[in-house]
matplotlib code that plots the C-alpha trace (Angstrom):
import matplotlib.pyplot as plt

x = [151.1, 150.6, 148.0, 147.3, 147.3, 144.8, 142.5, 143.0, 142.2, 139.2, 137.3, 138.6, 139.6, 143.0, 144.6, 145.7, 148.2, 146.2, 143.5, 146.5, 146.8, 148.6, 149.7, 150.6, 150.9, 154.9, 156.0, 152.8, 154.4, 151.6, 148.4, 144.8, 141.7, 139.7, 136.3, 133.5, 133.2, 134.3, 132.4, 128.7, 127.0, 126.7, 130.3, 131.3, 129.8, 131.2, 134.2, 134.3, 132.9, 135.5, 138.3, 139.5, 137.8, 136.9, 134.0, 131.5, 129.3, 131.9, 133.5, 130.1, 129.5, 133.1, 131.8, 128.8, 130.4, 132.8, 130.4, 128.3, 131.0, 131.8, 128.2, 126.4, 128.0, 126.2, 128.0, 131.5, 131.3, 129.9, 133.4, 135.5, 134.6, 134.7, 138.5, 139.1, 137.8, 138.7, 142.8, 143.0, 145.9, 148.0, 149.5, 151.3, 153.3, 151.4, 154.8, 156.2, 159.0, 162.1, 161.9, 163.7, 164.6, 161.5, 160.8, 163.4, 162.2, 158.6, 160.2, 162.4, 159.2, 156.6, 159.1, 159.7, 155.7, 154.7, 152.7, 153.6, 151.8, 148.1, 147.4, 148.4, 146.5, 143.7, 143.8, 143.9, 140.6, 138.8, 139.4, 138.7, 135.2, 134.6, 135.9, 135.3, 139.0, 142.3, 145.4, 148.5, 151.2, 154.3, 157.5, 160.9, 163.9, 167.8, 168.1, 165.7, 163.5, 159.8, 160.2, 156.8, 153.1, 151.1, 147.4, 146.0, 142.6, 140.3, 138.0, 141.4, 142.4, 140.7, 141.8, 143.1, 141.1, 139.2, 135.7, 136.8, 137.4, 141.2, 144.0, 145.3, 148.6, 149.8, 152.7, 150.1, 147.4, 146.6, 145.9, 145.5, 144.1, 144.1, 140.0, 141.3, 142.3, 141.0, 144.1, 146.5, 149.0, 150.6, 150.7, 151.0, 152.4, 150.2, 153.1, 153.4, 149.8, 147.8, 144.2, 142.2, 138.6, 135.1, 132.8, 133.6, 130.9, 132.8, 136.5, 138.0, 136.6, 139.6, 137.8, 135.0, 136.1, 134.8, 132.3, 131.8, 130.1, 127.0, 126.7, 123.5, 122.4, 122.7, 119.3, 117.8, 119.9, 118.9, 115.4, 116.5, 118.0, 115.2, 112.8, 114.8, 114.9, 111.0, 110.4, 112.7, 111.1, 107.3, 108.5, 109.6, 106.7, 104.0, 106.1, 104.7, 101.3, 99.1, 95.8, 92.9, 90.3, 87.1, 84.6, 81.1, 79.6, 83.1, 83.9, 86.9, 87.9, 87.2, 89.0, 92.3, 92.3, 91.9, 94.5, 97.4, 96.3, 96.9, 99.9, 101.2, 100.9, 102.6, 106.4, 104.6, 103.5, 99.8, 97.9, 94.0, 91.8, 89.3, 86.1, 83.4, 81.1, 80.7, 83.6, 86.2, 90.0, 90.8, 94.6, 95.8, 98.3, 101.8, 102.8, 102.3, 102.6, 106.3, 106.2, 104.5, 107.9, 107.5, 108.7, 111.7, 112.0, 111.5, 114.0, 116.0, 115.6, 115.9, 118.9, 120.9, 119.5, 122.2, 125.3, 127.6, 126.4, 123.0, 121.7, 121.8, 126.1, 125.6, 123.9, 119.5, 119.0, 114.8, 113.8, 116.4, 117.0, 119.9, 120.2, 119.2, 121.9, 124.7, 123.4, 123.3, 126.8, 128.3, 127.5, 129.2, 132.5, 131.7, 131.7, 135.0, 136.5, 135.9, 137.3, 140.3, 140.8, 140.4, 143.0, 145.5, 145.6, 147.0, 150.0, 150.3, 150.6, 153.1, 155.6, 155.6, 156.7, 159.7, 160.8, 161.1, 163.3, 165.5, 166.0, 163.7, 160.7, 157.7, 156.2, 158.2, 157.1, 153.9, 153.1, 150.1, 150.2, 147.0, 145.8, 146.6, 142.9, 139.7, 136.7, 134.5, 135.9, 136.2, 139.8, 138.0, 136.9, 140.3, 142.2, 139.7, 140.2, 144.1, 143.8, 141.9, 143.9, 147.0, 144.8, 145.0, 148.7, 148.9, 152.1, 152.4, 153.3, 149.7, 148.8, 149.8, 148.2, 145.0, 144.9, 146.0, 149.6, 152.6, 155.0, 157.9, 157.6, 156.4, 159.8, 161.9, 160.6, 160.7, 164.3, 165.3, 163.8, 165.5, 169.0, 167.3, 169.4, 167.0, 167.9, 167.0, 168.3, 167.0, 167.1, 164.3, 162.3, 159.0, 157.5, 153.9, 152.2, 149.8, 145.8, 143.4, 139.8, 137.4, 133.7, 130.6, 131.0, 130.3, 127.1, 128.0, 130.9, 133.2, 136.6, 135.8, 139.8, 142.2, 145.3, 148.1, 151.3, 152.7]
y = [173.0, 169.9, 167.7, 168.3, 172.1, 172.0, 170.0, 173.0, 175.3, 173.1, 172.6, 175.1, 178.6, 180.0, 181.0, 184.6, 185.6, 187.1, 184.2, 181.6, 180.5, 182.5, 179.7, 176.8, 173.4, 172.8, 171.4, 172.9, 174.3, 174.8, 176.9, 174.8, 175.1, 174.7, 176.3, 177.1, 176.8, 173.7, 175.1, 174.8, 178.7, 178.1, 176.9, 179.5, 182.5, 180.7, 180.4, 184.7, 184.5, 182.4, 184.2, 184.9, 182.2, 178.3, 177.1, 177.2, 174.6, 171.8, 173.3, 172.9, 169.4, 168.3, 169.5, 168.0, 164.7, 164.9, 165.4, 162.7, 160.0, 161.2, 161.3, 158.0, 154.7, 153.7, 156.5, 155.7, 152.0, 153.1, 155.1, 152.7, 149.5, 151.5, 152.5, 148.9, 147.2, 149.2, 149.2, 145.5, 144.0, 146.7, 148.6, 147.2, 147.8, 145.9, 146.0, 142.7, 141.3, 142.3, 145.9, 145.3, 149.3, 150.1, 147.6, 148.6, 152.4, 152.0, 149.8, 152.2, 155.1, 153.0, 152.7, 156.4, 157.3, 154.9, 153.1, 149.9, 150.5, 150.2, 152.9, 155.8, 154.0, 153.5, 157.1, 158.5, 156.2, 157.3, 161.2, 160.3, 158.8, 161.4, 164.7, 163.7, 164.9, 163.1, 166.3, 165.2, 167.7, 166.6, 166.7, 166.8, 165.9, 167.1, 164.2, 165.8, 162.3, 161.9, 161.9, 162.2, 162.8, 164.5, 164.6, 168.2, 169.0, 169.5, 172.3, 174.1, 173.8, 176.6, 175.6, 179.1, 178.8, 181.5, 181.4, 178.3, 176.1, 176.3, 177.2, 181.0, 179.5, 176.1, 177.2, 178.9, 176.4, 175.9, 177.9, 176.5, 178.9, 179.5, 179.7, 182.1, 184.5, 184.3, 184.4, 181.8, 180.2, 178.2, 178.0, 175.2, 174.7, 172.0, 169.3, 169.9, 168.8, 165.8, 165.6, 162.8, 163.9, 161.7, 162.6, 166.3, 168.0, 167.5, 165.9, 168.4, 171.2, 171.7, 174.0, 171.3, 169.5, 166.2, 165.6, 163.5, 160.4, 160.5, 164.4, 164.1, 161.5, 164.5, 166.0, 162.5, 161.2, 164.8, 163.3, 160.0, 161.4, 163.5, 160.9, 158.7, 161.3, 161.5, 157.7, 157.7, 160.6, 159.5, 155.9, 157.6, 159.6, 157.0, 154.1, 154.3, 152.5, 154.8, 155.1, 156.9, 157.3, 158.1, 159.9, 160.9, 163.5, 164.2, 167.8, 169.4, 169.0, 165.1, 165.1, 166.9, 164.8, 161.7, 162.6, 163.2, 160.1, 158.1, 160.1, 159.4, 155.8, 156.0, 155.0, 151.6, 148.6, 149.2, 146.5, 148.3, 150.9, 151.5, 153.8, 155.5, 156.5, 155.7, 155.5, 153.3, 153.2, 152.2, 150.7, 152.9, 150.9, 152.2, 152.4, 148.7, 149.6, 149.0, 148.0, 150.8, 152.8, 152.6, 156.3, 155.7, 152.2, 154.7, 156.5, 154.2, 152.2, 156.3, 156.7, 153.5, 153.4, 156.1, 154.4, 152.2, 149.3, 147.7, 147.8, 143.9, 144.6, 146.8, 144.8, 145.4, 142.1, 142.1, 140.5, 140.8, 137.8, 136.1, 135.9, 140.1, 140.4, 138.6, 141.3, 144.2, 142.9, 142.5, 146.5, 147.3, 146.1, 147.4, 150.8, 149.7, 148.9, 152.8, 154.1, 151.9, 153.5, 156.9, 156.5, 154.6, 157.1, 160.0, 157.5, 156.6, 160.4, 160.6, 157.5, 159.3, 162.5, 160.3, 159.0, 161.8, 163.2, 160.5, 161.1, 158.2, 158.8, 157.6, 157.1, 154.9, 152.0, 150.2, 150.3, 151.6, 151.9, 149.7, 148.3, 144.0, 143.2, 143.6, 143.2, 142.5, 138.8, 136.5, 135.0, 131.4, 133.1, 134.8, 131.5, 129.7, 132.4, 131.9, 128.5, 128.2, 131.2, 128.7, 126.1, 128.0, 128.5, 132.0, 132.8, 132.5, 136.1, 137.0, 134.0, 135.0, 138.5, 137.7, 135.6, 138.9, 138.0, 140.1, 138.6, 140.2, 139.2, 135.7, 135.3, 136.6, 134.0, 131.4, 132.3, 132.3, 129.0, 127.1, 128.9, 127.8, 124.5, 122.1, 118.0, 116.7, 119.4, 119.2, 120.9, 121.8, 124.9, 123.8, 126.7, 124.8, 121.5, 120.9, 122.5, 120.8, 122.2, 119.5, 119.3, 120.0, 123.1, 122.4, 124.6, 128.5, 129.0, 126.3, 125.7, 123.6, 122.5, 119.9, 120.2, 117.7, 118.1, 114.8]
z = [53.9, 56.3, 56.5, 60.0, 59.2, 56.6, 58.3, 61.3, 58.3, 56.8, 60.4, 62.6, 62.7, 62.9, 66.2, 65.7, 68.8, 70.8, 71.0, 72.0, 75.5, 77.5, 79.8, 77.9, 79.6, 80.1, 76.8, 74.7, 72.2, 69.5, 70.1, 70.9, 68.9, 71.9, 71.4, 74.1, 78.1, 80.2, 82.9, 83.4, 83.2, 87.1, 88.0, 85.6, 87.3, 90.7, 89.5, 89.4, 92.7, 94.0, 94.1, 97.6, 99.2, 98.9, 97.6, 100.7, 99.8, 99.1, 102.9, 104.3, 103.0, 103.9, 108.0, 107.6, 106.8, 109.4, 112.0, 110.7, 111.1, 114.6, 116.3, 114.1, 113.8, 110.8, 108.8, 110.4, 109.1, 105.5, 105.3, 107.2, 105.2, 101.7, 102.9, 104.2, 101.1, 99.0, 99.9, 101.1, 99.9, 99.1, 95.9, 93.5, 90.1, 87.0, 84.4, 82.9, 84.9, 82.6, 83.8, 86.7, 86.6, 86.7, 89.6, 91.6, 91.4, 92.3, 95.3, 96.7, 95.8, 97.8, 100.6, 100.9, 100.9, 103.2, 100.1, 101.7, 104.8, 105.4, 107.6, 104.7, 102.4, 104.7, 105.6, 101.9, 101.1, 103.7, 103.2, 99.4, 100.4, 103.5, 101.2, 97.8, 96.8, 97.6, 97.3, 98.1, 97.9, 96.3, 98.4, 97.0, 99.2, 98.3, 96.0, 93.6, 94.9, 95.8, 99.6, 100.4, 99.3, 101.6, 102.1, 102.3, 103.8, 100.9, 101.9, 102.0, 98.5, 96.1, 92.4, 91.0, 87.1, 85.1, 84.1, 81.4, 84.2, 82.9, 85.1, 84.9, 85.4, 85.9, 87.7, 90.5, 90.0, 93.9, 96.5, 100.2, 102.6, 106.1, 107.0, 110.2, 108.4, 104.7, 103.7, 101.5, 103.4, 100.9, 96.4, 94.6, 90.8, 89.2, 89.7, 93.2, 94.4, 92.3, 93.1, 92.7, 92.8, 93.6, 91.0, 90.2, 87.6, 84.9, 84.7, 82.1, 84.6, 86.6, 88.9, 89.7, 93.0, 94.0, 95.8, 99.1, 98.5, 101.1, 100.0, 98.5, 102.2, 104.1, 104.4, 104.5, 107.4, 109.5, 109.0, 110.1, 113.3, 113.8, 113.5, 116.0, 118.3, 118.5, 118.7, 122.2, 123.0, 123.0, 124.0, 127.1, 127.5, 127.1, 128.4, 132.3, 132.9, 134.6, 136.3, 135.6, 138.9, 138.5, 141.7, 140.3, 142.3, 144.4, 145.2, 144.3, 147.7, 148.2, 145.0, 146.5, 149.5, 147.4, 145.4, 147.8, 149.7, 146.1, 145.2, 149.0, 148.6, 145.6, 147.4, 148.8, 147.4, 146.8, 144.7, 145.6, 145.9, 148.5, 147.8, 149.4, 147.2, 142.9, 141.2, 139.2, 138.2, 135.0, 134.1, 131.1, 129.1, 127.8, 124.4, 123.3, 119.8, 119.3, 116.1, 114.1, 113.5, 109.1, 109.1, 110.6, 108.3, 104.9, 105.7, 106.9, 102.8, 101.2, 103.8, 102.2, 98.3, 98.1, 100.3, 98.6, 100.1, 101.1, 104.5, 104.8, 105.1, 108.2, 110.0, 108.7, 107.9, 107.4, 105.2, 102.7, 100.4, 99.9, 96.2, 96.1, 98.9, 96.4, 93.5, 95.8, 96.9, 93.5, 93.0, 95.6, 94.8, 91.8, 93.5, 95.5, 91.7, 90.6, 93.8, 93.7, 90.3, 91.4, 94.5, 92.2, 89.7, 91.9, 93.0, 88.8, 88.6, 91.3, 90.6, 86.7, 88.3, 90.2, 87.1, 85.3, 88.5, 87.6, 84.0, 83.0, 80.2, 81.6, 78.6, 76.7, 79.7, 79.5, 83.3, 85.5, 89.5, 90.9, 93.7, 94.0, 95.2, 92.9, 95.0, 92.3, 91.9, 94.8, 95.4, 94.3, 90.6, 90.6, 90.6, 88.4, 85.5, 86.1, 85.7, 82.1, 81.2, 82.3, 80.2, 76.8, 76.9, 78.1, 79.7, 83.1, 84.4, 83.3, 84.9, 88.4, 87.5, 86.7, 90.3, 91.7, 92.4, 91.9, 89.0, 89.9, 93.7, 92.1, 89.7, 92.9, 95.4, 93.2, 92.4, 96.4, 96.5, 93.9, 95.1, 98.9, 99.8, 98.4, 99.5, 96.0, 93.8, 90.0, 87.3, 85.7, 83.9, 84.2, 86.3, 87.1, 86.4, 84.1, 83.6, 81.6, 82.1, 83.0, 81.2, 83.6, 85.3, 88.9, 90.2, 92.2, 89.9, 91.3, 89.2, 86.3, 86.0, 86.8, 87.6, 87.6, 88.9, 87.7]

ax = plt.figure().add_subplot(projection="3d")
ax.plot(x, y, z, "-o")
ax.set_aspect("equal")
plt.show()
């Protein structure tokens, strides 16, 4: 007997045939000793539920989203600049230069999906942050190639799982279907749509979707809106100045005439008020009190403690410090960081699948699909890591990755430049000049190195 089998037989119990999976991953060739529910109780019983339609409260949210972005400005710049941050500067492939196979694939892979183009990855952030899930469907083209990856509306998508939160069959693990007629227009095997999803409930839960990121802002910003509305309305209401008159002892008559005599005048330029008998007018002042509005600043704070981003970005500047403003910043792109991760990782997925297409084992290359730009460094710190890391001898293709440049588009451009037709050709294989790092680190993180060219 085995090793690993007697530990299976010292800590866990036997699979007899009937307790195997009946649906195997592709390739699974042994029987799991999985125990116990992915699922929460309540996704579980949902999950029953859930069988003929999408899940109504992730559709719901999705709407609510949606409409949010269209009618209120602040919510359409929360999701443009997360997309905007977040894909600045592009994809690229972080492999060592010598697998120029591998290089030339992802090339001709980004091409075909439009990964080199801002707008598709602009448009798949968005949806990530607006819908919480990012599907893209998987299309082959005659030359058993990734041709395409699609995005799919979200609150389309019902994941096809048992009460386990595992999928009945991975090759029916989708279902997209058509809200019209509650009924599914399309199936998907698990290869042919990748979902990247925005905090789901649990990751192993493959019936847990994502989850919009201003989900749980929603009730809060109705308040907000609500609020607002009331503030223009009693502005408007007690904006006018008006007049109160005062006649002691006037009849109701005298006080009729007297009032569409006033009320006649009202068209002209009238600057007094003549009276017979005792009486006074009195000025009433508008709503001077302009400033009193702390509801609507409350919910205002509430409304962005749960954004990505602190209010001072879109434009509330207060009384915000600068040095909180730099913190509050530096979470952020730490937010923009995760997301990155989340989008890259459904293109990873993808380019694996195109390899294998062409007879190439993904596994047996050290590579990961990931986005050239981390916002939680600023370009400055970027190059001043590079630098000492140039400093202490480390070699310089991690060099130009830890200043978020490409090595492969690095060695190539440097290549066309020396084959360029250069006046004073010379012969040399000294890629940079020298680093030293210099003592006294200047103050706000400034480079504390030298470099000399010679």
């Amino acid at each position: 007997m085995g090793i690993i089998s007697s530990f299976k037989n010292m800590f866990g119990r036997t699979e007899s045939p009937t307790t195997q999976q009946e649906n195997p991953l592709p390739g699974d060739r042994f029987p799991s000793t999985e125990r116990g529910s992915r699922s929460t109780p309540e996704n579980g019983m949902k999950y029953l539920y859930r069988q003929m339609w999408v899940d109504p409260d992730l559709r719901q949210a999705i709407l609510d989203l949606r409409d949010m972005d269209r009618v209120d400005g602040r919510i359409k710049k929360i999701h443009k600049r997360m997309a905007n941050t977040a894909v600045k500067g592009g994809l690229k492939l972080k492999i060592t230069s010598q697998n120029k196979r591998i290089i030339k694939l992802w090339k001709a892979f980004e091409a075909r999906l439009h990964l080199d183009k801002h707008q598709k990855l602009y448009s798949d952030a968005r949806a990530l942050a607006m819908e919480g899930n990012l599907p893209l469907q998987v299309v082959i083209d005659g030359h058993n190639r990734v041709a395409g990856a699609v995005r799919m509306p979200s609150e389309t998508i019902l994941p096809i799982v048992d009460r386990n939160g595992q999928f009945k069959d991975v090759h029916h693990a989708y279902d997209q279907y058509d809200l019209t007629t509650g009924q599914a227009m399309a199936s998907f095997a698990l290869w042919q749509l990748q979902i990247a999803r925005l905090d789901p409930d649990s990751f192993d839960d493959m019936g847990a979707m994502g989850r919009p990121y201003l989900d749980a802002n929603r009730e809060v910003w109705k308040k907000l809106r609500m609020t607002e509305q009331d503030l223009v309305i009693r502005r408007r209401q007690r904006a006018p100045l008006r007049m109160a008159h005062v006649l002691e002892g006037a009849t109701e008559e005298d006080l009729k005439a007297y009032r569409e005599t006033v009320e006649a005048e009202q068209g002209e330029i009238t600057t007094d008020y003549y009276l017979n008998k005792k009486g006074s007018v009195t000025a009433l002042q508008g709503d001077a009190n302009l400033d009193q509005i702390a509801d609507v600043a409350y919910l205002l704070d509430t409304f962005y403690a749960g954004s990505p981003a602190p209010k001072g970005l879109f434009g509330y500047t207060g009384d915000l410090a600068r040095d909180i403003l730099e913190d509050l910043k530096r979470d952020y792109f730490d937010e923009i960081d995760s997301m990155q991760d989340i989008q890259s990782s459904v293109y990873d997925q993808i380019f694996r699948l195109d390899l294998l297409l062409n007879g190439i084992n993904p596994d047996q290359y050290s590579f990961s699909v990931v986005f050239s730009e981390r916002r939680t460094d600023t370009p400055n710190q970027r190059a001043d890591l590079a630098l000492k890391h140039r400093a202490i001898g480390v070699p310089f293709e991690s060099v130009w990755e830890t200043a978020g440049l490409n090595p492969s588009e690095i060695l190539a451009q440097r290549k066309a430049e020396l084959n360029s037709n250069n006046p004073y050709p010379e012969e040399t294989d000294d890629l940079g000049g020298d680093v030293s790092i210099t003592p006294g680190n200047q103050p706000k993180g400034e480079s504390a190195t030298s470099i000399n060219n010679g």
